[in-house]
MARTI-778705 format. One record per residue: residue number from 1; x, y negated, z of N, C-alpha, C, O in turn. Coordinates in Angstrom, 2 decimals. Example, Ala and Ser with C-alpha at 12.3 -4.5 7.8 and 13.67 -1.06 7.14 Angstrom:
! residues 2
- 1	13.19	5.69	7.80	12.30	4.50	7.80	13.20	3.30	7.80	14.24	3.32	8.46 .
- 2	12.85	2.25	7.08	13.67	1.06	7.14	12.90	-0.03	7.87	13.41	-1.14	8.04 .
//
This chain:
! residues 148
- 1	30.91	0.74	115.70	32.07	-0.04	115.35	33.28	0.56	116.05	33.71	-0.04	117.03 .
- 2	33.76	1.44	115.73	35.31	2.20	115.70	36.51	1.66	115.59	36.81	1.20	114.48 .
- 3	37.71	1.55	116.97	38.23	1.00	116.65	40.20	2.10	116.46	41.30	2.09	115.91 .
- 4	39.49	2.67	117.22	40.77	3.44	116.85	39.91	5.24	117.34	38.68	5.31	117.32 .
- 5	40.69	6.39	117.69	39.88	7.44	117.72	39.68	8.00	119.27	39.15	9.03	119.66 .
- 6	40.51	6.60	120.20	39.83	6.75	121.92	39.53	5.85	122.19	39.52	5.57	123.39 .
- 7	39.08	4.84	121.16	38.28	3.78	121.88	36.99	3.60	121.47	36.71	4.42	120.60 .
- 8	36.23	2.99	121.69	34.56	2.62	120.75	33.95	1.17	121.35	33.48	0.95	122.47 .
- 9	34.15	0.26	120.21	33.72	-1.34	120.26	32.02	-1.38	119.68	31.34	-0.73	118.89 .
- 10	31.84	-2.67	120.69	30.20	-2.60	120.47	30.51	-3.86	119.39	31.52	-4.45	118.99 .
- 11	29.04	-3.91	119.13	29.16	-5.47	118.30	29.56	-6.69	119.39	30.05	-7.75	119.00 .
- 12	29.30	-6.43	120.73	29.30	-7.56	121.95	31.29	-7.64	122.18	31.85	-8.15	123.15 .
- 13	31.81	-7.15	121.28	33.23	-6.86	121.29	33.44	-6.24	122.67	34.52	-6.66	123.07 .
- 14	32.84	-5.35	123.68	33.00	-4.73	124.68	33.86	-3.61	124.15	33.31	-2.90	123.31 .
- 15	34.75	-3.40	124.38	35.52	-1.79	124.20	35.34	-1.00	125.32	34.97	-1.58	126.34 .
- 16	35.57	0.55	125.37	35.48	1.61	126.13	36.26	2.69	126.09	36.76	2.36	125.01 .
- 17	36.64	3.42	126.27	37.21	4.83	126.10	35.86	5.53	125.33	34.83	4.95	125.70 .
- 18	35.63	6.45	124.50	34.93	6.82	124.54	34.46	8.53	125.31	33.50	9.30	125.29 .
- 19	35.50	8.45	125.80	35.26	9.65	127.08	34.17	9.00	128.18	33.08	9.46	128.51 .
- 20	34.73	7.99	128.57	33.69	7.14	129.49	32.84	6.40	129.11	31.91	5.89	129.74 .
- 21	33.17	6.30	127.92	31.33	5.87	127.30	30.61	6.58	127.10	29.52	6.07	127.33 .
- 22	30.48	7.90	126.66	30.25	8.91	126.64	29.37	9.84	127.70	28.39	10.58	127.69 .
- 23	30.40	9.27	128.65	29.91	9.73	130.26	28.82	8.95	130.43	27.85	9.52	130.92 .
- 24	28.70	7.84	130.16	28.31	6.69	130.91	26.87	6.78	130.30	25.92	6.72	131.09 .
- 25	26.61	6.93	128.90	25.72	7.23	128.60	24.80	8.17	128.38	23.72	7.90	127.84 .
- 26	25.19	9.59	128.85	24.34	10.68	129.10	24.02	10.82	130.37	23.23	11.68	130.74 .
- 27	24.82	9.70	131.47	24.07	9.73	133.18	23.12	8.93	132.84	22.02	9.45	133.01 .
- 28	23.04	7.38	132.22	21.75	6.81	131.81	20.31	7.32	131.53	19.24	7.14	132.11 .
- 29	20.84	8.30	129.97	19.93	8.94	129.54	19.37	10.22	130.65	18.19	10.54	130.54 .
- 30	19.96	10.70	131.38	19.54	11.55	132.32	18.65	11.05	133.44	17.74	11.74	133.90 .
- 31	19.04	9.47	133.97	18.33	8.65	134.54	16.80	8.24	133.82	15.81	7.88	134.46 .
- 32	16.90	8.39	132.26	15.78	8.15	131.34	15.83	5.83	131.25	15.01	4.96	130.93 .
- 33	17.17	5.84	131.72	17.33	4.19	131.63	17.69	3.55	130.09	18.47	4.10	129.31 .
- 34	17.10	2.52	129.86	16.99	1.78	128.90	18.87	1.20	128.58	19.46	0.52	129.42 .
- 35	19.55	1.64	127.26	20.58	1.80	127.41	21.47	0.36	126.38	21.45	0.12	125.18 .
- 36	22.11	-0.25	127.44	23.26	-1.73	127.31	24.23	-1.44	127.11	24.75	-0.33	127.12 .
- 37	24.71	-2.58	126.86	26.77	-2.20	127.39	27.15	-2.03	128.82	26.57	-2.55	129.77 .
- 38	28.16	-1.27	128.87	28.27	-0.53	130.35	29.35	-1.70	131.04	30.06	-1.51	132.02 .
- 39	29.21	-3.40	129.92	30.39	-4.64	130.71	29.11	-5.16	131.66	27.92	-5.15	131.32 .
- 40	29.58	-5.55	132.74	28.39	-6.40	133.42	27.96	-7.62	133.09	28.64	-8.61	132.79 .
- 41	26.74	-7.50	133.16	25.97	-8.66	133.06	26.03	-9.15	131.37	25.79	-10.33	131.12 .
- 42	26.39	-8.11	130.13	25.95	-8.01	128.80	24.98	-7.16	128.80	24.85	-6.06	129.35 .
- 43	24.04	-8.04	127.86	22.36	-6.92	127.51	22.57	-6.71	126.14	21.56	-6.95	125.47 .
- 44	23.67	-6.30	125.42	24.03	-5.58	123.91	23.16	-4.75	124.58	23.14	-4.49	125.78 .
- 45	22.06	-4.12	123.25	21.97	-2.84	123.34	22.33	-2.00	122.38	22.42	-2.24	121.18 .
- 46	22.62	-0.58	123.17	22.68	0.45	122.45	22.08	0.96	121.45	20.95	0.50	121.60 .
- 47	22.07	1.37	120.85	21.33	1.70	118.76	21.88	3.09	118.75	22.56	3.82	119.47 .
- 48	21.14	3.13	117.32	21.26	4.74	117.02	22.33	4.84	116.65	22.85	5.89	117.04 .
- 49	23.13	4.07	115.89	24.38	4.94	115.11	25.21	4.62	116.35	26.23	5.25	116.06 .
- 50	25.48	4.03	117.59	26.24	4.34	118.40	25.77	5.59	119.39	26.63	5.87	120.23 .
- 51	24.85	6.21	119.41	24.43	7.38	120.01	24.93	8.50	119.54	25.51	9.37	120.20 .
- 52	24.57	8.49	117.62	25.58	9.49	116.47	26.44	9.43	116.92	26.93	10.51	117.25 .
- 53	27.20	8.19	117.24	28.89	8.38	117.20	29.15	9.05	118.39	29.98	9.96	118.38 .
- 54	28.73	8.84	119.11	29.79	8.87	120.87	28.68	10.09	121.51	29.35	10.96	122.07 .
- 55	27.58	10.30	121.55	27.02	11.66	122.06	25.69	12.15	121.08	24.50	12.03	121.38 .
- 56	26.18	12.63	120.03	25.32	12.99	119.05	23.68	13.80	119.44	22.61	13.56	118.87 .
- 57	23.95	14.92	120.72	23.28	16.06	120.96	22.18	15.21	121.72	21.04	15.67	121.64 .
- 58	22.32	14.17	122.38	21.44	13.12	123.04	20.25	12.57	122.39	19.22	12.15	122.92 .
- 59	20.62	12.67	120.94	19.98	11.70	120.38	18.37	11.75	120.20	17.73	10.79	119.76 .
- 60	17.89	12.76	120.52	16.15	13.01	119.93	15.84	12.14	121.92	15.02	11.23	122.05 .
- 61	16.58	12.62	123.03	16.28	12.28	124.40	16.37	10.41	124.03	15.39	9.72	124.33 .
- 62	17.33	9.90	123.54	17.73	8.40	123.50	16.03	7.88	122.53	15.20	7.05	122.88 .
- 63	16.04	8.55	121.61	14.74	8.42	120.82	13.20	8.33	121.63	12.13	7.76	121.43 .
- 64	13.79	9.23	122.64	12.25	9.18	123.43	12.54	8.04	123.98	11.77	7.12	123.69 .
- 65	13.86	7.69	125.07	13.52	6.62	125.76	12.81	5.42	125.06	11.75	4.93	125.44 .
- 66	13.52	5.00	123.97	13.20	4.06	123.18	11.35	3.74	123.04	10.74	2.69	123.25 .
- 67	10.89	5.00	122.63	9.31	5.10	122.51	9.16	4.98	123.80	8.79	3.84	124.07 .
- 68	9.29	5.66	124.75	8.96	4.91	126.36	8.56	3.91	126.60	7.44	3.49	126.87 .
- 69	10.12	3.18	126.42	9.76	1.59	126.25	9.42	0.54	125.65	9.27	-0.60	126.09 .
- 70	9.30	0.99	124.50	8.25	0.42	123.54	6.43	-0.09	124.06	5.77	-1.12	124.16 .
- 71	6.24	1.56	124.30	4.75	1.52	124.77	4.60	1.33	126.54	3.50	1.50	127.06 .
- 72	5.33	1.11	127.04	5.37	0.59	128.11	5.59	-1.37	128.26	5.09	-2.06	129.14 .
- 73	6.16	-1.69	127.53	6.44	-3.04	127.33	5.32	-3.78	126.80	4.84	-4.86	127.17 .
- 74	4.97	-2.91	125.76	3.61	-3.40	124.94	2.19	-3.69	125.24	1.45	-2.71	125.39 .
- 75	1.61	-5.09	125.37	0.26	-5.43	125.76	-1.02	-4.66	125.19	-2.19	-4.82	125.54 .
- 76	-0.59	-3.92	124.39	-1.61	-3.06	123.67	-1.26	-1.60	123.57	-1.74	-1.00	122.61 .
- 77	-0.72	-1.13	124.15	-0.47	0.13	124.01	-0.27	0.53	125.33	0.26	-0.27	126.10 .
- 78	-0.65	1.81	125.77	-0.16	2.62	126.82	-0.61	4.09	126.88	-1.45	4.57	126.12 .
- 79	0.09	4.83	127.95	0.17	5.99	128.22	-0.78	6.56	128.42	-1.50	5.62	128.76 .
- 80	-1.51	7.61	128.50	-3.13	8.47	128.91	-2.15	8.56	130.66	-0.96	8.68	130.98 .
- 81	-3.00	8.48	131.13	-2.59	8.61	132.80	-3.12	10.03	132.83	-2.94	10.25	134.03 .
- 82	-3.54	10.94	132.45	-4.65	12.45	132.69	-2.77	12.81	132.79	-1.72	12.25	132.51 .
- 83	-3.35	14.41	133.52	-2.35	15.32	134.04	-1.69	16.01	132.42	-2.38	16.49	131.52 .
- 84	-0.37	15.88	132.42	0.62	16.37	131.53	0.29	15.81	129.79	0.77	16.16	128.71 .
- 85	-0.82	14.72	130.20	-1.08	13.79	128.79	0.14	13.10	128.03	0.80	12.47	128.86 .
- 86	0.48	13.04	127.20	1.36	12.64	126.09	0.91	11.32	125.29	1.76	10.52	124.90 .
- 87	-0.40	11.13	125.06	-1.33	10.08	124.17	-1.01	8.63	124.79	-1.06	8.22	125.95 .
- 88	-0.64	7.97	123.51	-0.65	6.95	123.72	-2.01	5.59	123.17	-2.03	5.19	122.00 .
- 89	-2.62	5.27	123.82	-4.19	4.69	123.75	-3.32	3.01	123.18	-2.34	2.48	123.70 .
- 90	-4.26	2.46	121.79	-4.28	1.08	121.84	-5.38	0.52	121.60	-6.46	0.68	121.04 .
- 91	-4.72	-0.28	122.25	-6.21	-1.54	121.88	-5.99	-3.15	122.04	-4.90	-3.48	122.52 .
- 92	-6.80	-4.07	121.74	-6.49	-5.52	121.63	-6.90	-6.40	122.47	-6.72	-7.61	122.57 .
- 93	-7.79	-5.22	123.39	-8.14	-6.29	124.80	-7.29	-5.75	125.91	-6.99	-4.55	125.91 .
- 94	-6.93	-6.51	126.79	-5.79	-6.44	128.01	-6.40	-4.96	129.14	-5.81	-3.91	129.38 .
- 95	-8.29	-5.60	129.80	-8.67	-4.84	130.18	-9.70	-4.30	129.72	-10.43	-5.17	129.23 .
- 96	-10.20	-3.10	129.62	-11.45	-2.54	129.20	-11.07	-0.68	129.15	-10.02	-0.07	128.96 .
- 97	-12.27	-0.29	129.38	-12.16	1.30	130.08	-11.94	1.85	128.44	-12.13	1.24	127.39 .
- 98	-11.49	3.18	128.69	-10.59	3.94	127.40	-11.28	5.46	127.74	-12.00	5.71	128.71 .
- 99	-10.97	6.18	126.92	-10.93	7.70	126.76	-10.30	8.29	125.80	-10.47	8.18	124.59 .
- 100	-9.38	9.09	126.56	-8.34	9.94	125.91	-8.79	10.68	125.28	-9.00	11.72	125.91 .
- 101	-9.25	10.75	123.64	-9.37	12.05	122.61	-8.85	12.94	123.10	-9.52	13.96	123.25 .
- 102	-7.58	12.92	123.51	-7.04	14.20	123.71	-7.42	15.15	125.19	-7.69	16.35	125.21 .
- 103	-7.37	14.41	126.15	-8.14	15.56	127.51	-9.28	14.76	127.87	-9.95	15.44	128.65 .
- 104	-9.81	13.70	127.68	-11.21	13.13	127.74	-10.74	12.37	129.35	-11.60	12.20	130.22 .
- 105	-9.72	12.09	129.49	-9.16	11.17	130.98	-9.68	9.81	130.57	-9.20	9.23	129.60 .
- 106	-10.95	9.15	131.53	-11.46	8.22	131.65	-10.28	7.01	132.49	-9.96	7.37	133.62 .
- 107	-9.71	5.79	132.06	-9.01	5.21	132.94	-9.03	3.87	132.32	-9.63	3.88	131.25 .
- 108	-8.59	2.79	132.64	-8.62	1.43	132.61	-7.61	1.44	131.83	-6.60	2.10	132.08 .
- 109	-7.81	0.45	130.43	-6.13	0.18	129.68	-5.05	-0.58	130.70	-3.86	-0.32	130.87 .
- 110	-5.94	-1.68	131.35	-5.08	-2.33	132.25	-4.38	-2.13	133.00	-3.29	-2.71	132.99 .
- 111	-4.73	-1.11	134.09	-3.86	-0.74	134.90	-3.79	0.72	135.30	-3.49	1.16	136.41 .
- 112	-4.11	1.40	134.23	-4.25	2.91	134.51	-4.98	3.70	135.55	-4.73	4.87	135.83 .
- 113	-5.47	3.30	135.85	-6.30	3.56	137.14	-8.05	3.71	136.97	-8.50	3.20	135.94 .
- 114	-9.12	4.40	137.97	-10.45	5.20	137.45	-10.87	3.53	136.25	-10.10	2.58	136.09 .
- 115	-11.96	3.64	135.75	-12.44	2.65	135.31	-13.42	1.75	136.03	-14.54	2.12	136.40 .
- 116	-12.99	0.73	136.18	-13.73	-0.41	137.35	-14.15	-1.45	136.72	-13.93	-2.54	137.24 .
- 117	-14.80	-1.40	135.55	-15.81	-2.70	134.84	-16.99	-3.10	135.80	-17.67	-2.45	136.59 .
- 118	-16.96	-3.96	135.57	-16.64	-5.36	135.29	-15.23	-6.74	136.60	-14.65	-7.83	136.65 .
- 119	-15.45	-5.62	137.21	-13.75	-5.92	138.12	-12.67	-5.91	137.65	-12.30	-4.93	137.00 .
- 120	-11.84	-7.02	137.87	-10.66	-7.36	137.21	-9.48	-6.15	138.03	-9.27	-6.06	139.23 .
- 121	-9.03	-5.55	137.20	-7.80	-4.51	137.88	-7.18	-5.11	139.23	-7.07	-4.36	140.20 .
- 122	-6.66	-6.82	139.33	-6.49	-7.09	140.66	-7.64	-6.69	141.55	-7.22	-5.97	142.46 .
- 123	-8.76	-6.86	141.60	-9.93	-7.09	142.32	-10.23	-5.85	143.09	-10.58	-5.68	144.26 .
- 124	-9.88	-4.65	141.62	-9.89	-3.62	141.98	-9.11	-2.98	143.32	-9.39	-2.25	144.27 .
- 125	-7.77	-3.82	142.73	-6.71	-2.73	143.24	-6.40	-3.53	145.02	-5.47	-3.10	145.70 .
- 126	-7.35	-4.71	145.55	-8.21	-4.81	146.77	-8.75	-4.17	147.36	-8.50	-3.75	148.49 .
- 127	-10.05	-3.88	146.35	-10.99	-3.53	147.05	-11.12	-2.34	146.86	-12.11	-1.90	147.44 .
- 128	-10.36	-1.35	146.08	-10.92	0.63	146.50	-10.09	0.71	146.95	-9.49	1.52	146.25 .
- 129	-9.34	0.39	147.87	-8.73	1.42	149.30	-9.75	1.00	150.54	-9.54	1.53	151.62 .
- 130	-10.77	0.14	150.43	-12.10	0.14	151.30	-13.46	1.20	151.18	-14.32	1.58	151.97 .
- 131	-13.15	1.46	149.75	-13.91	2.67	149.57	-13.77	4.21	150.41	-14.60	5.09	150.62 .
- 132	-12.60	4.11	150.71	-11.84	5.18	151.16	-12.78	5.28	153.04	-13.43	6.20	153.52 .
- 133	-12.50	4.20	153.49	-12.09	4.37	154.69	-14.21	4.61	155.44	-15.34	4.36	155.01 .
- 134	-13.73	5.07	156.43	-14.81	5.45	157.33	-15.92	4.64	157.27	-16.97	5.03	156.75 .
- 135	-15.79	3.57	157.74	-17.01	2.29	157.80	-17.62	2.04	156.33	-18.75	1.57	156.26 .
- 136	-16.97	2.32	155.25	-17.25	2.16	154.09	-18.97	3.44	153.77	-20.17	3.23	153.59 .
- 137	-18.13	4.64	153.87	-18.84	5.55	153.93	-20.42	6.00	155.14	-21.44	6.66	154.95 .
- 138	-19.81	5.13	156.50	-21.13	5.12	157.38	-22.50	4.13	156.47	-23.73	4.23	156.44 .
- 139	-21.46	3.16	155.79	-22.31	2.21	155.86	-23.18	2.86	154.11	-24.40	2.91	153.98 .
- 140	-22.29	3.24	153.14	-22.90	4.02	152.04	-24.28	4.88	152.64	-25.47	4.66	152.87 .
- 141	-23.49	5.78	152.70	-24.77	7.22	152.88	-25.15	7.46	154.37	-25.47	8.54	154.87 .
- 142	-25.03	6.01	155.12	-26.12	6.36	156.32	-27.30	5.58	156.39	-27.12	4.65	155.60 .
- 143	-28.54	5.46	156.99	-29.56	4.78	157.66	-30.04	4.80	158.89	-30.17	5.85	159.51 .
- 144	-30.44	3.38	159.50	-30.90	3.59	160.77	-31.73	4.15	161.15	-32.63	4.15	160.31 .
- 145	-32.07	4.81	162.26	-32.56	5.59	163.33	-34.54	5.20	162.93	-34.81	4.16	163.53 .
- 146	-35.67	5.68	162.24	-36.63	4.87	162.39	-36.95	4.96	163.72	-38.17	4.84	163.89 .
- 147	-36.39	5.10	164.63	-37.19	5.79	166.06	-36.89	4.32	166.65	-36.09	3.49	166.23 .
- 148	-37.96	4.22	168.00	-37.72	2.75	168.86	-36.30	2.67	169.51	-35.98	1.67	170.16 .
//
C-alpha cells in the first residue's frame, strides 16, 4: 500500500520512509526474525507483496523464514535434528520416535532429542543428565567384589 514514492503504508496505517523500512527489514531478515511493523507494540505482519515492493532481492530469504515458522509453530511438523538435515518429519501424535528417510537420524518428534519411549520428553529431559554422571555408570557396568 503506496503512498507516495518515499513513503510505504502498511494496512495497520503505519507509514515509513521506505529507506528505513527497507533497512529495517533486511537487519530482521539477517537476524532470520519473524517480520511486523517496525511501530511498537503492532503485530501487522509483513507479506509478500510488501517484501516485492520495498526489498525485492530478500525475497526467496523472507520465504524461508516464513517456512521456518510455520514448521516450527506446528504440533505436527518438525525439523530432522541429524547434522546439516533439511527434512521436515510429520505426524499426528505429539510424542513418538521418528526416522529421517533422508540421513536415517533416529530422534523423538517431541522434543528432538535420542528416542526415549516410553518416557515422556519431560521425564526424559530429568532424568538423562543422570545417565551421564559417574555413580550412574559405577552403578551400570560394575559388580561387587565375590570375595569375603
Amino acid at each position: 500500500m503506496s503512498q507516495d514514492d518515499h513513503a510505504y503504508s502498511l494496512p495497520c496505517r503505519h507509514t515509513f520512509c521506505r529507506e528505513c523500512f527497507s533497512t529495517y527489514l533486511s537487519v530482521k531478515m539477517e537476524d532470520r526474525c519473524v517480520l511486523n511493523c517496525p511501530q511498537h507494540g503492532c503485530n501487522e505482519h509483513i507479506v509478500e507483496e510488501d517484501v516485492i515492493e520495498l526489498l525485492p532481492s530478500m525475497l526467496n530469504v523472507w520465504k524461508q523464514i516464513q517456512f521456518r515458522n510455520f514448521v516450527m509453530k506446528s504440533h505436527y511438523t518438525t525439523f530432522c535434528p541429524g547434522n546439516d538435515c533439511t527434512m521436515v518429519a510429520f505426524s499426528d501424535m505429539k510424542t513418538c520416535d521418528a526416522q529421517c528417510a533422508k540421513c536415517d537420524t533416529n530422534f523423538c518428534f517431541g522434543c528432538g532429542e535420542k528416542p526415549h519411549t516410553p518416557a515422556t520428553c519431560s521425564d526424559a529431559e530429568k532424568f538423562m543428565p543422570l545417565f551421564d554422571t559417574s555413580d550412574y555408570c559405577v552403578m551400570k557396568f560394575s559388580k561387587r567384589c565375590p570375595g569375603p
